[in-house]
Backbone as CSV, one residue per row, in Angstrom:
resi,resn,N_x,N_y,N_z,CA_x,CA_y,CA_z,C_x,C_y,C_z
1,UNK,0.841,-1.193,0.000,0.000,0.000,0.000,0.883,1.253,0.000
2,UNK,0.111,2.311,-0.494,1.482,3.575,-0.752,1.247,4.279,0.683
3,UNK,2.617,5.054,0.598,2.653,5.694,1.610,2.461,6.991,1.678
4,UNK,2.081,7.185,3.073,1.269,8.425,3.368,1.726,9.620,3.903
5,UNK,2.540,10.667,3.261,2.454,11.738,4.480,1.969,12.927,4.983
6,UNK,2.155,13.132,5.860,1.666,13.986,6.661,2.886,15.080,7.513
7,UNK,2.005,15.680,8.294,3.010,17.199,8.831,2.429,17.268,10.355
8,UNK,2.663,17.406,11.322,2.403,18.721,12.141,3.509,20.127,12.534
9,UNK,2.778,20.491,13.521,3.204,21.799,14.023,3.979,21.619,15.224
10,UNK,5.312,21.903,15.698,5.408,21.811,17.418,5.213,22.929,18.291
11,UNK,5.228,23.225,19.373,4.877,24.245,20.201,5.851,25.439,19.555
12,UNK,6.772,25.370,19.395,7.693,26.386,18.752,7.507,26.661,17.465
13,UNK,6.736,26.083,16.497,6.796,26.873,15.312,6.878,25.610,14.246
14,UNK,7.802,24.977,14.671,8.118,24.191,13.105,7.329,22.911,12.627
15,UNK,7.582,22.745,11.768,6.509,22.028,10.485,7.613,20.913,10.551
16,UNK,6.933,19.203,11.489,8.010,18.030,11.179,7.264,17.583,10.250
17,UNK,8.067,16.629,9.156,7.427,15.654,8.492,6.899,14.106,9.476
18,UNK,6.075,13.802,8.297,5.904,12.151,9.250,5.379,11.564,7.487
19,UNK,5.713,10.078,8.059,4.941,9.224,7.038,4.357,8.097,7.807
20,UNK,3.415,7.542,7.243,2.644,6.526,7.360,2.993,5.491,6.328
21,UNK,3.254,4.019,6.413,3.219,3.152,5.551,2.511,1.813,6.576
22,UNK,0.953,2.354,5.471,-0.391,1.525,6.162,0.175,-0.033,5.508
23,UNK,-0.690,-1.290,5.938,-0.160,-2.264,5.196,-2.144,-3.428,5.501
24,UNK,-2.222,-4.174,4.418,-3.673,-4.757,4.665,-3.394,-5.465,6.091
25,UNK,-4.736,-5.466,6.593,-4.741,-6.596,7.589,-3.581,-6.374,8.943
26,UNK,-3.089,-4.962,9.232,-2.530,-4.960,10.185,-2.282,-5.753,11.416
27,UNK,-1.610,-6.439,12.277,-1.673,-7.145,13.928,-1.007,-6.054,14.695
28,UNK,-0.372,-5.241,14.300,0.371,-4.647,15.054,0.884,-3.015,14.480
29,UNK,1.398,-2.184,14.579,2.190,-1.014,14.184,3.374,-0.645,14.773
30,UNK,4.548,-0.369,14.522,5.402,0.582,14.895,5.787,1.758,14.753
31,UNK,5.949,2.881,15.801,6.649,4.055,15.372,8.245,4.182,15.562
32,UNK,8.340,4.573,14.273,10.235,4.726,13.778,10.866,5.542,14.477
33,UNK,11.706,5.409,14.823,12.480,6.551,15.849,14.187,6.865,14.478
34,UNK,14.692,7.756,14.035,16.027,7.485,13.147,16.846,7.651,13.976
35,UNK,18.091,8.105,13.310,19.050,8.795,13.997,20.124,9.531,13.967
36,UNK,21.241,10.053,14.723,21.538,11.403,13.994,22.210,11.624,12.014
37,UNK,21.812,12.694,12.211,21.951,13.102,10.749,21.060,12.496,9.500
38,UNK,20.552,11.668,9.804,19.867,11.043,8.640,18.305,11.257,9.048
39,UNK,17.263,10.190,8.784,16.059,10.442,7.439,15.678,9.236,7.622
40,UNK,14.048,9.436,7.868,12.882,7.963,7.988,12.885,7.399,6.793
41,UNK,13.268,7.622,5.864,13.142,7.058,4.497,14.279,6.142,4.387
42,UNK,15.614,6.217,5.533,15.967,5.625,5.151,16.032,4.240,5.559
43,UNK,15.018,3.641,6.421,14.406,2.477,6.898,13.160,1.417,6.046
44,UNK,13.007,2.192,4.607,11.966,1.520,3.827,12.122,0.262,4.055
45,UNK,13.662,-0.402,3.385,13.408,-1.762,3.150,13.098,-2.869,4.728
46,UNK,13.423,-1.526,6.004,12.802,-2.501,7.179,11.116,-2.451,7.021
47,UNK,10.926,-1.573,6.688,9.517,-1.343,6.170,8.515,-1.890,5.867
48,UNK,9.410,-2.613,4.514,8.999,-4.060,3.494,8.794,-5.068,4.228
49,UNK,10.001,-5.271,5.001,10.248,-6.928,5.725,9.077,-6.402,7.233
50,UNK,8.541,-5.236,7.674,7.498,-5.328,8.705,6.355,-5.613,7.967
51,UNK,5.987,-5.077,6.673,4.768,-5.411,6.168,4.643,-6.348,5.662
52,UNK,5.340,-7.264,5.208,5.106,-8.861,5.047,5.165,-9.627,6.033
53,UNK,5.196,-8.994,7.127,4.711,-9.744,8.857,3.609,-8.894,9.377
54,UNK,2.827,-8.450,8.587,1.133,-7.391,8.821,1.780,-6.686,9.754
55,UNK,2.598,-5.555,9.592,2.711,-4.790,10.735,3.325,-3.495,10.228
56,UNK,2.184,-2.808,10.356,2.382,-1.211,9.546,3.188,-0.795,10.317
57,UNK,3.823,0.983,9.918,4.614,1.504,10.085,4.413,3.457,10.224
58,UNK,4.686,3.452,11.305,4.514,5.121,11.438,5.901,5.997,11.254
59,UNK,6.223,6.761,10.349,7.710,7.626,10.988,7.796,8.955,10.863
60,UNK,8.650,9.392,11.291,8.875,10.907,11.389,10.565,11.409,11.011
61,UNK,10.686,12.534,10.583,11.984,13.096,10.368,12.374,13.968,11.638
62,UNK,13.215,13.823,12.501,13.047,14.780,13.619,13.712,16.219,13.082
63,UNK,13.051,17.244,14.070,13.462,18.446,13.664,14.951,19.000,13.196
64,UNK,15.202,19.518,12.722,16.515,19.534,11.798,17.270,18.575,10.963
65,UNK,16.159,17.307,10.742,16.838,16.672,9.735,15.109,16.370,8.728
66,UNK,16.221,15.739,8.108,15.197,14.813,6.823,14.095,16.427,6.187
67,UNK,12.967,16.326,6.021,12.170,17.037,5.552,11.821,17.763,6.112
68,UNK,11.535,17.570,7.842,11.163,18.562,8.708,11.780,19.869,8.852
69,UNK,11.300,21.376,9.563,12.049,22.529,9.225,13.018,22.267,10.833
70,UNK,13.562,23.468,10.876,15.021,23.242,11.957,15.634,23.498,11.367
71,UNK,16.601,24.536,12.117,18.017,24.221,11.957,18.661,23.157,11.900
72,UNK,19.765,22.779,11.118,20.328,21.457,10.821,21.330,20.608,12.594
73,UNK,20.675,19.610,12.659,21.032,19.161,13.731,20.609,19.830,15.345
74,UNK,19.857,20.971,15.031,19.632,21.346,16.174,18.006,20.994,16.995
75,UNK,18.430,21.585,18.677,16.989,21.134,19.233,16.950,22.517,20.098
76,UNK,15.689,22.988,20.341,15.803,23.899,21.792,15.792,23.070,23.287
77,UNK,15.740,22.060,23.267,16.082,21.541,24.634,15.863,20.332,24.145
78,UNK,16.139,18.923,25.148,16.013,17.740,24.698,14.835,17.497,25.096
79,UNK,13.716,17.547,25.903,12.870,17.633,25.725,12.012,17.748,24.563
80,UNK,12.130,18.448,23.619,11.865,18.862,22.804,11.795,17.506,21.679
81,UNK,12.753,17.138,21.884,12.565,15.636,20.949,11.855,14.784,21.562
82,UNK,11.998,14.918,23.450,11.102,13.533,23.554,9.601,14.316,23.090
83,UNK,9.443,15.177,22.903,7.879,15.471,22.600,7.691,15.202,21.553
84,UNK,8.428,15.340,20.408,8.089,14.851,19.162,7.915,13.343,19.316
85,UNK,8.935,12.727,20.121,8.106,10.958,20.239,6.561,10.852,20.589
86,UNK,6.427,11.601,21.968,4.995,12.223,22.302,4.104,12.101,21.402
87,UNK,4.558,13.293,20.141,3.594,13.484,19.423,3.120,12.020,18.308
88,UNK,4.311,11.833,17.705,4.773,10.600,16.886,3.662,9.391,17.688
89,UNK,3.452,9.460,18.962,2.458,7.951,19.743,1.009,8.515,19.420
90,UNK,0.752,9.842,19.343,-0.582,10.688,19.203,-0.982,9.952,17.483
91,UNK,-0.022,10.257,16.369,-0.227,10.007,14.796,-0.491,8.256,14.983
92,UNK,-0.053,7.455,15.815,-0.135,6.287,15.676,-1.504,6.300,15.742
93,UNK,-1.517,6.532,17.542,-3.138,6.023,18.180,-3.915,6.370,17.107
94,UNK,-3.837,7.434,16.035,-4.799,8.141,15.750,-4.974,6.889,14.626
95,UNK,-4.361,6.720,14.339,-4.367,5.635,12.664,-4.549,4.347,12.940
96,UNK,-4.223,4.026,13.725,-4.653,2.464,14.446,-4.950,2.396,15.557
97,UNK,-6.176,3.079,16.299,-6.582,3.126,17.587,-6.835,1.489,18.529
98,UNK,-7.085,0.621,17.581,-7.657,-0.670,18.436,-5.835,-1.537,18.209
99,UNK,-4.465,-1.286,17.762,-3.417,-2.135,17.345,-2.550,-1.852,18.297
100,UNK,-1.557,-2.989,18.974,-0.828,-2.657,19.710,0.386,-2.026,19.038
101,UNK,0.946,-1.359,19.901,2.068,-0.385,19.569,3.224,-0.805,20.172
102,UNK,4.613,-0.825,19.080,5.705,-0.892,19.584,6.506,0.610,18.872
103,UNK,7.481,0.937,19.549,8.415,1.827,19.332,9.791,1.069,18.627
104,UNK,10.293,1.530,17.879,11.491,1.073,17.208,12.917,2.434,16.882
105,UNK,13.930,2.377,17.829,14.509,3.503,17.595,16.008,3.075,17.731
106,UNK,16.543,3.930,16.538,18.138,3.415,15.863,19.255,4.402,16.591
107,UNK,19.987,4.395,17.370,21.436,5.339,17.794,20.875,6.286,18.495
108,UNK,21.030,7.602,18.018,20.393,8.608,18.504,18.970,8.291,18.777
109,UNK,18.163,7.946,17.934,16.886,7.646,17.930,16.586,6.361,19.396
110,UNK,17.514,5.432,19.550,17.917,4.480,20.432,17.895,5.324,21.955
111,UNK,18.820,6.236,21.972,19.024,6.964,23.344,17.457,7.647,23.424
112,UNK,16.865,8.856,22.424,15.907,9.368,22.929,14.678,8.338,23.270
113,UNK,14.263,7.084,22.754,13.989,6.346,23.226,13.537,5.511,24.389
114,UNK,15.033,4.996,24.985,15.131,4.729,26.332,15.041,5.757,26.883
115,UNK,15.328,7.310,26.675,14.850,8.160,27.584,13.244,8.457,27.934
116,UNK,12.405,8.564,26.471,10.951,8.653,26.606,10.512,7.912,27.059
117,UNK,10.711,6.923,27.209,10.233,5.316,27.878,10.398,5.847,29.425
118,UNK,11.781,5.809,29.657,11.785,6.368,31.470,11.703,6.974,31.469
119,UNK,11.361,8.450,31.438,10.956,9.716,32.021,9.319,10.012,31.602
120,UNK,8.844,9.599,30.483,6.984,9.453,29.878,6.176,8.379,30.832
121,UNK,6.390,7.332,30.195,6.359,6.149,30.842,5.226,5.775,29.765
122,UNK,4.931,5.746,28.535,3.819,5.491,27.396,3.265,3.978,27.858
123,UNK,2.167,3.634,27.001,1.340,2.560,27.177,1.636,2.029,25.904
124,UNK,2.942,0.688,25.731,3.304,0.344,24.699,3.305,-0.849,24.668
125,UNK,3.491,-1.935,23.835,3.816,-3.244,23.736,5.497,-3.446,23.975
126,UNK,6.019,-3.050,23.698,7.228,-3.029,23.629,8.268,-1.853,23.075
127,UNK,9.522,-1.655,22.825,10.256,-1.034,22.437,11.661,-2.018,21.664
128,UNK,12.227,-1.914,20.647,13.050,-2.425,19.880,14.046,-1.185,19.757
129,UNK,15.165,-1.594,20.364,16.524,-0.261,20.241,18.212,-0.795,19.774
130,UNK,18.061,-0.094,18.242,19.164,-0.237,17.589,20.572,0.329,18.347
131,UNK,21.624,-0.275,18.284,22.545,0.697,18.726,22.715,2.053,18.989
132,UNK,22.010,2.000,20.733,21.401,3.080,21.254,22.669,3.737,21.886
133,UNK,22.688,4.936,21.680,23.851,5.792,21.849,23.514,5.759,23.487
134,UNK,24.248,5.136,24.488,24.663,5.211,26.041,25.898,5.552,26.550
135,UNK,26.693,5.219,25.583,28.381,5.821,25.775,28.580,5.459,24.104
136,UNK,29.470,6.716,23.388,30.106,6.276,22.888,31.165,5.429,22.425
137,UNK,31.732,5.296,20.884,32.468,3.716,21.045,33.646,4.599,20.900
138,UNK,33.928,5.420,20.715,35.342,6.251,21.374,35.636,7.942,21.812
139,UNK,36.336,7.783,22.102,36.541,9.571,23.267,36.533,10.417,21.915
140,UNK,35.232,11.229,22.609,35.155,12.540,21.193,36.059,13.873,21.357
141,UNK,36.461,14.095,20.015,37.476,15.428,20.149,37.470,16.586,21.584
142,UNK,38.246,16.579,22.570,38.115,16.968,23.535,38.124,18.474,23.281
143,UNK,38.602,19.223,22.766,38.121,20.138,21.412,36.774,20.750,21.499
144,UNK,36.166,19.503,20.502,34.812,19.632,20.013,33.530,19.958,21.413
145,UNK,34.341,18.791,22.448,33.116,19.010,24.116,33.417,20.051,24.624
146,UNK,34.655,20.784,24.447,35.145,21.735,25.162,34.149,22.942,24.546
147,UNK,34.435,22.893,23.437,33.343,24.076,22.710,32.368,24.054,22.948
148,UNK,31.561,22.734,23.227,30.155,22.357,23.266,29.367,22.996,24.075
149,UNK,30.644,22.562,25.888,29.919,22.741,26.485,30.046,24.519,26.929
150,UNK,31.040,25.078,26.440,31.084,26.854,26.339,30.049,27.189,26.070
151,UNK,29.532,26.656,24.851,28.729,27.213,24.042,27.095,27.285,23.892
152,UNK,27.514,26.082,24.294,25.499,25.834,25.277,24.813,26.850,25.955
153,UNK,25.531,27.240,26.546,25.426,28.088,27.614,25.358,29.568,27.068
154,UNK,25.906,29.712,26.235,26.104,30.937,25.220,25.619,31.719,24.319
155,UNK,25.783,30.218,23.029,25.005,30.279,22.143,24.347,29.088,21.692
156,UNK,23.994,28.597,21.782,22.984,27.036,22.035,23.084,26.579,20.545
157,UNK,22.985,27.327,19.377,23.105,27.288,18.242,24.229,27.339,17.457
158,UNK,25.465,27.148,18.373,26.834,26.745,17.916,26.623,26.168,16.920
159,UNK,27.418,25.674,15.472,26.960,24.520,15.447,28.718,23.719,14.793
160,UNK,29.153,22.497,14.686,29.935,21.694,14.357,29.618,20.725,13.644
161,UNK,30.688,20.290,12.803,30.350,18.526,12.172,30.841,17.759,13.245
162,UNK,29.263,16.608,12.925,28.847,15.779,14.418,29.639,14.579,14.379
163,UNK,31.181,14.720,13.243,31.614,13.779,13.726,32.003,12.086,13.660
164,UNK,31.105,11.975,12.779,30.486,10.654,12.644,30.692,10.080,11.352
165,UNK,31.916,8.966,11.995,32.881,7.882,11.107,31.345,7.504,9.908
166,UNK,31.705,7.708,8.923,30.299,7.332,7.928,31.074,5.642,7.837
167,UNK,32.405,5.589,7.549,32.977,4.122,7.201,32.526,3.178,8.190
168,UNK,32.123,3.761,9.144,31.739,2.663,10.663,30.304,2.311,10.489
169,UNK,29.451,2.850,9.255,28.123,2.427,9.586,27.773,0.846,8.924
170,UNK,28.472,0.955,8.174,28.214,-0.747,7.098,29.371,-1.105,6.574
171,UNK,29.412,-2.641,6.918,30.544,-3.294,6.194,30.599,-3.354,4.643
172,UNK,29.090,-3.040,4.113,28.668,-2.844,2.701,28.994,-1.223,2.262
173,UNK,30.071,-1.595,1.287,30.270,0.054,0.845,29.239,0.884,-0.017
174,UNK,28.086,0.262,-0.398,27.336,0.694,-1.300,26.486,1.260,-0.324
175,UNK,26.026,0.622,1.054,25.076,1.324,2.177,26.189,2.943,2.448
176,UNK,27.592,3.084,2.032,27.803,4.210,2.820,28.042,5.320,1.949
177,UNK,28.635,4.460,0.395,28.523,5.408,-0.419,26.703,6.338,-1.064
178,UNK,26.040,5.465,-0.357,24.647,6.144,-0.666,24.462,7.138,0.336
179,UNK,24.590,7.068,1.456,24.790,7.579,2.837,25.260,8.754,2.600
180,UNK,26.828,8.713,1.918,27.283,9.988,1.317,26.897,11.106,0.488
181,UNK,25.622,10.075,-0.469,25.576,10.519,-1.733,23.858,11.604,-1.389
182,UNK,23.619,11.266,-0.514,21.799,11.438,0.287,22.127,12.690,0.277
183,UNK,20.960,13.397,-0.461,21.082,15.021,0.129,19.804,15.559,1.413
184,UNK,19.172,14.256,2.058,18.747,14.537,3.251,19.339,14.104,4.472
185,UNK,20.234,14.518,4.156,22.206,13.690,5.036,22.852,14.963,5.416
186,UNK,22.665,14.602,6.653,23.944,15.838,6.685,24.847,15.500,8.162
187,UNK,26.010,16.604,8.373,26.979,16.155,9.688,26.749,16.970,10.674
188,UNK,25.446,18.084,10.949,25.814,19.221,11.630,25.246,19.057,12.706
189,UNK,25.724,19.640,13.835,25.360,19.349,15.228,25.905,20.636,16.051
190,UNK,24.661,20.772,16.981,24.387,22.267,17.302,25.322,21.940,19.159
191,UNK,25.903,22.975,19.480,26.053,22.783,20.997,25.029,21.726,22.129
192,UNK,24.048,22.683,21.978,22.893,22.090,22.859,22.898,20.893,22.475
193,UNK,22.668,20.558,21.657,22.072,18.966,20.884,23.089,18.097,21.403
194,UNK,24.742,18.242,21.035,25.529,17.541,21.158,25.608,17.392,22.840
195,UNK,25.823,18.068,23.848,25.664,18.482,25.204,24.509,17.620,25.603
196,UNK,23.301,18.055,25.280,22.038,16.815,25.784,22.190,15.386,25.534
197,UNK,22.417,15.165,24.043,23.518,13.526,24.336,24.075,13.128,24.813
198,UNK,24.991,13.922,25.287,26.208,13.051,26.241,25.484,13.044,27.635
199,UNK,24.818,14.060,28.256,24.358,14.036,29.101,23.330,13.094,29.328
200,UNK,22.463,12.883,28.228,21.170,12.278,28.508,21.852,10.228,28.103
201,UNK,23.329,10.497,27.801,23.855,8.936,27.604,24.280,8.586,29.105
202,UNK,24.747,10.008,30.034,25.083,9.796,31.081,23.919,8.985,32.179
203,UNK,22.729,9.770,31.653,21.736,9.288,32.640,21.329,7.571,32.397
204,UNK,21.714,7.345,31.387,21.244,5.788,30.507,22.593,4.530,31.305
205,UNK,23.410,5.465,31.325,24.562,4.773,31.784,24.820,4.428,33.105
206,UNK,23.937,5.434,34.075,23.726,5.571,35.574,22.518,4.493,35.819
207,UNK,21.530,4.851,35.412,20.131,3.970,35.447,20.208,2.777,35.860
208,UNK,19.688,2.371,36.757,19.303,1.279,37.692,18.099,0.974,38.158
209,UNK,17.816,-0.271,37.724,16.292,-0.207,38.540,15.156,-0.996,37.293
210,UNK,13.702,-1.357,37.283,12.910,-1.549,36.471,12.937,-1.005,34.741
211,UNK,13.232,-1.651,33.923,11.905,-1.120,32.514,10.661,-1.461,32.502
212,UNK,10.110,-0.137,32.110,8.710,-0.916,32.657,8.262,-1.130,31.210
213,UNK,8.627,-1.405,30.099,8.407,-2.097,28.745,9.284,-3.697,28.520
214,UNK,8.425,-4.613,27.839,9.475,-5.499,27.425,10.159,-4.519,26.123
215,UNK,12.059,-4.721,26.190,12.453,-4.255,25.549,13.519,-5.100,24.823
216,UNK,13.913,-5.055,24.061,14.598,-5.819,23.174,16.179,-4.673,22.471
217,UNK,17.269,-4.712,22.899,18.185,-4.349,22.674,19.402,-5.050,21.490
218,UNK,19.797,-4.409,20.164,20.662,-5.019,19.299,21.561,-4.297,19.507
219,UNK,22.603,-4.830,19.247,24.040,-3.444,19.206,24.888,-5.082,18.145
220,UNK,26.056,-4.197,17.026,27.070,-4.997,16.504,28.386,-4.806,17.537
221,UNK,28.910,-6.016,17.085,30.119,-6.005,18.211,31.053,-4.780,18.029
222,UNK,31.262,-5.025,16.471,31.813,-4.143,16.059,31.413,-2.770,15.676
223,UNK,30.535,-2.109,15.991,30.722,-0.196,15.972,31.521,0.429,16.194
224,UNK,31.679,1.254,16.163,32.602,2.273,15.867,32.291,3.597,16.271
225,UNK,30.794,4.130,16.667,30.217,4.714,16.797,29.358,4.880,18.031
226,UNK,28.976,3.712,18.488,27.970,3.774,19.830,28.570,2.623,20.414
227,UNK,28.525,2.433,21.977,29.236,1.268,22.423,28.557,0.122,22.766
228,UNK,28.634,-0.814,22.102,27.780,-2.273,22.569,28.111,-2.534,23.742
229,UNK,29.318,-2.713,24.364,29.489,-2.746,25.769,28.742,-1.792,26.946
230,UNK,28.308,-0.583,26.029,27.303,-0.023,27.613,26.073,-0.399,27.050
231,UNK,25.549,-1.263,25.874,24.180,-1.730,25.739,24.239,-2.910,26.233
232,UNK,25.460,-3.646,26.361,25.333,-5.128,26.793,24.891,-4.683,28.838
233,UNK,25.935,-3.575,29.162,26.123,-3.129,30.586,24.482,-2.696,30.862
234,UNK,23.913,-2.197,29.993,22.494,-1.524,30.290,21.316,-3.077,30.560
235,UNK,22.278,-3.631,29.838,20.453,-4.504,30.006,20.890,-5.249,31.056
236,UNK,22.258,-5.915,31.193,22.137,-6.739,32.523,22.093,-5.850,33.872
237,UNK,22.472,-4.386,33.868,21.591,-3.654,35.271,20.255,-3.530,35.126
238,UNK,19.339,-3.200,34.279,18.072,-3.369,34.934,17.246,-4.611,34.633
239,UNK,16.118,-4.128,35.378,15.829,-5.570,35.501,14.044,-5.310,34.758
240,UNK,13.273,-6.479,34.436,12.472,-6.467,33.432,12.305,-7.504,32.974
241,UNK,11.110,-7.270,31.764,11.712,-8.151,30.716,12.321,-7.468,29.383
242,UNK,13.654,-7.750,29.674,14.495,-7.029,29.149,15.507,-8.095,28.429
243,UNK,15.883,-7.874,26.848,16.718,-8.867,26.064,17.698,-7.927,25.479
244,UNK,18.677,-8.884,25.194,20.310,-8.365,24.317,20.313,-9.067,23.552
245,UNK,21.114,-8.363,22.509,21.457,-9.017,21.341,22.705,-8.529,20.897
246,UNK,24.070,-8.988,21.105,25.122,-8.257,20.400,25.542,-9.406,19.283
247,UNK,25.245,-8.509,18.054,25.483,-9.242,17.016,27.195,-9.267,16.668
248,UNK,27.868,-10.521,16.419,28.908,-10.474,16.092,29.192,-9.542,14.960
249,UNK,30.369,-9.269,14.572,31.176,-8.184,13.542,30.284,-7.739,13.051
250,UNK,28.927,-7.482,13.429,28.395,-6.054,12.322,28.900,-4.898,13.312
251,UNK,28.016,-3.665,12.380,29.118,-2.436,12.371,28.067,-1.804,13.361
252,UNK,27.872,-0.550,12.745,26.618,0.024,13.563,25.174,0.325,13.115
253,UNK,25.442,0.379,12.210,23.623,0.370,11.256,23.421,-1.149,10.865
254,UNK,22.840,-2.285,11.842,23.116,-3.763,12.294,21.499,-3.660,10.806
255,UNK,20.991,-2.728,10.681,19.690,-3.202,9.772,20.252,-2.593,8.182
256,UNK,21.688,-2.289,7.710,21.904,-1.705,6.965,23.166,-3.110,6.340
257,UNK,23.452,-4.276,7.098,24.200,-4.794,6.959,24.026,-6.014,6.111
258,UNK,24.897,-7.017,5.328,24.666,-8.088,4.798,23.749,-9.238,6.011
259,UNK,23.843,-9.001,6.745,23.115,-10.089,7.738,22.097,-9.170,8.199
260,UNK,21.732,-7.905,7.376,19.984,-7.514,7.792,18.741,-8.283,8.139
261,UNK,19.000,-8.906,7.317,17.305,-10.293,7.212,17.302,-10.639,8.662
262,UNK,18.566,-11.468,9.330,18.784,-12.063,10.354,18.076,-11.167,11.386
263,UNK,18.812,-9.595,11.628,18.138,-8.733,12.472,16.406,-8.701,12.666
264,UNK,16.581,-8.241,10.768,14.839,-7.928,10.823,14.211,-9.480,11.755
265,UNK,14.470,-10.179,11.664,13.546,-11.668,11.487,13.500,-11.616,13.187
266,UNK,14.813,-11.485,13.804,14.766,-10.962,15.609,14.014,-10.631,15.712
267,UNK,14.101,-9.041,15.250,12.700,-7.777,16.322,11.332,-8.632,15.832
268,UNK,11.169,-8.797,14.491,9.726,-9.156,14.281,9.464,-10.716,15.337
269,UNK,10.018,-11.598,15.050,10.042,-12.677,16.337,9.923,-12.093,17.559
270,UNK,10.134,-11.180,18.214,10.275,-10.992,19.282,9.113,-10.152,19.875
271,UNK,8.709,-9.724,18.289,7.623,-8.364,18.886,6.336,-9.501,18.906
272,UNK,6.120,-10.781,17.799,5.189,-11.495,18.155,5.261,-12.286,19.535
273,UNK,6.665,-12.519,19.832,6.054,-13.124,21.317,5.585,-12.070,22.223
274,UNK,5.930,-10.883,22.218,5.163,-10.075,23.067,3.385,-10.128,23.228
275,UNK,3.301,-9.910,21.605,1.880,-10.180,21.213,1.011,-11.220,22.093
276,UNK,1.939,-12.470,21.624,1.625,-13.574,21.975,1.543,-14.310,23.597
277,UNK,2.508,-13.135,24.130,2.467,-13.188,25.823,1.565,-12.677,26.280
278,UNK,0.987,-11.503,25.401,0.017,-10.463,26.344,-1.631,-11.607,25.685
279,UNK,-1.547,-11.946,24.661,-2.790,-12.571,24.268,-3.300,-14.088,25.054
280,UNK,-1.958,-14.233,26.086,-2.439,-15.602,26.741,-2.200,-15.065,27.985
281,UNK,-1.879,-13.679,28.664,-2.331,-13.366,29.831,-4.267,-13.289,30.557
């Protein structure tokens, strides 16, 4: 079925994109979470492989990337993104009011995530989190934090390239030379923005205690970019029903890789036993 989009407004002014990709006979829906620098579009072909398991798809471009307006890479507070998840659960309910809902969110999209989850506390089936930024996978230009954190404080709208090894996302050079080639791609990253990450990885990294979602965690061994070792460290401190998955030698975009299928075939397995747990409670 084709896909659908749509727009709203946020309290501040700007116009995000969203799409819808309805599918017949729905069991279930997810909303897409991306992540930095990139674009909901660029998750179609997980898209494909959810809708040949009846399970539509909601997404959004967050503010300063993909289609939505923003400054490039920037946020006025982090808050501000978890509200766009906020809003992003509002476009679901609205389109599939009687379907259970899972959340699905990649790196950046991964961290704001586990943050909306603990600090919201939504009414979800689950959550699925790609190599969720909790610590990075190496020490960033001391430089670059030094400015960051001057500048936050300053001018919030600093802005820098965010940084980010493109060679570390896929062992497939054709996933990075496209990556490169995307003109809804970009590297820029604002003080504030960069500052609320590290901070809000700090709080992910501290966290102890209940999820109150079954959640399902992937990270590749090998990234380069986000650290599987504080996603492996995250799930065995709290407690839940809570799963890991560190996939051997993939990189960091684990759904962008030659062993994609494998991934996809996980979350969707995993999101039906949820289904399937709550339907024999």
């Amino acid at each position: 079925m084709q896909a659908e989009a749509f727009s709203w407004s946020t309290t501040d002014g700007l116009k995000i994109y969203g799409v819808n990709w309805p599918c017949a006979e729905p069991t279930a829906v997810v909303g897409l979470i991306h992540g930095l620098g990139e674009h909901v579009h660029r998750y179609e072909h997980l898209v494909d492989y959810l809708h040949r398991n009846n399970i539509a798809v909601v997404g959004y471009d967050r503010r300063g990337h993909g289609k939505s307006e923003g400054k490039k890479g920037h946020t006025t507070s982090y808050d501000a993104f978890l509200d766009e998840i906020g809003q992003l659960m509002t476009e679901v309910e609205q389109r599939y009011p009687n379907l259970p809902v899972f959340l699905y969110g990649h790196s950046m999209g991964g961290n704001l995530l586990l943050n909306y989850i603990l600090r919201r506390n939504p009414s979800i089936k689950g959550a699925v989190v790609s190599a969720p930024h909790i610590r990075l996978a190496f020490e960033p230009p001391a430089i670059m934090v030094m400015l960051g954190k001057m500048m936050k404080g300053i001018y919030p709208r600093f802005t820098q390239p965010n940084g980010l090894a493109v060679d570390q996302l896929s062992r497939d050079q054709a996933v990075v030379d496209t990556y490169i080639a995307d003109p809804l791609v970009h590297d820029r990253l604002t003080a504030i923005t960069g500052m609320s990450m590290l901070d809000s990885g700090v709080f992910l990294d501290q966290f102890k205690g209940e999820f109150p979602v079954p959640l399902l965690v992937m990270h590749g061994s090998e990234d380069g970019i986000t650290s599987a070792v504080a996603s492996r460290e995250f799930t065995e401190r709290v407690s839940g029903n809570v799963q890991a998955k560190i996939w051997e030698g993939l990189y960091h975009e684990i759904h962008n890789e030659p062993e994609q299928e494998q991934v996809f075939d996980l979350a969707v397995s995993w999101m039906k036993e949820q289904l399937w747990d709550n339907n024999s409670d």
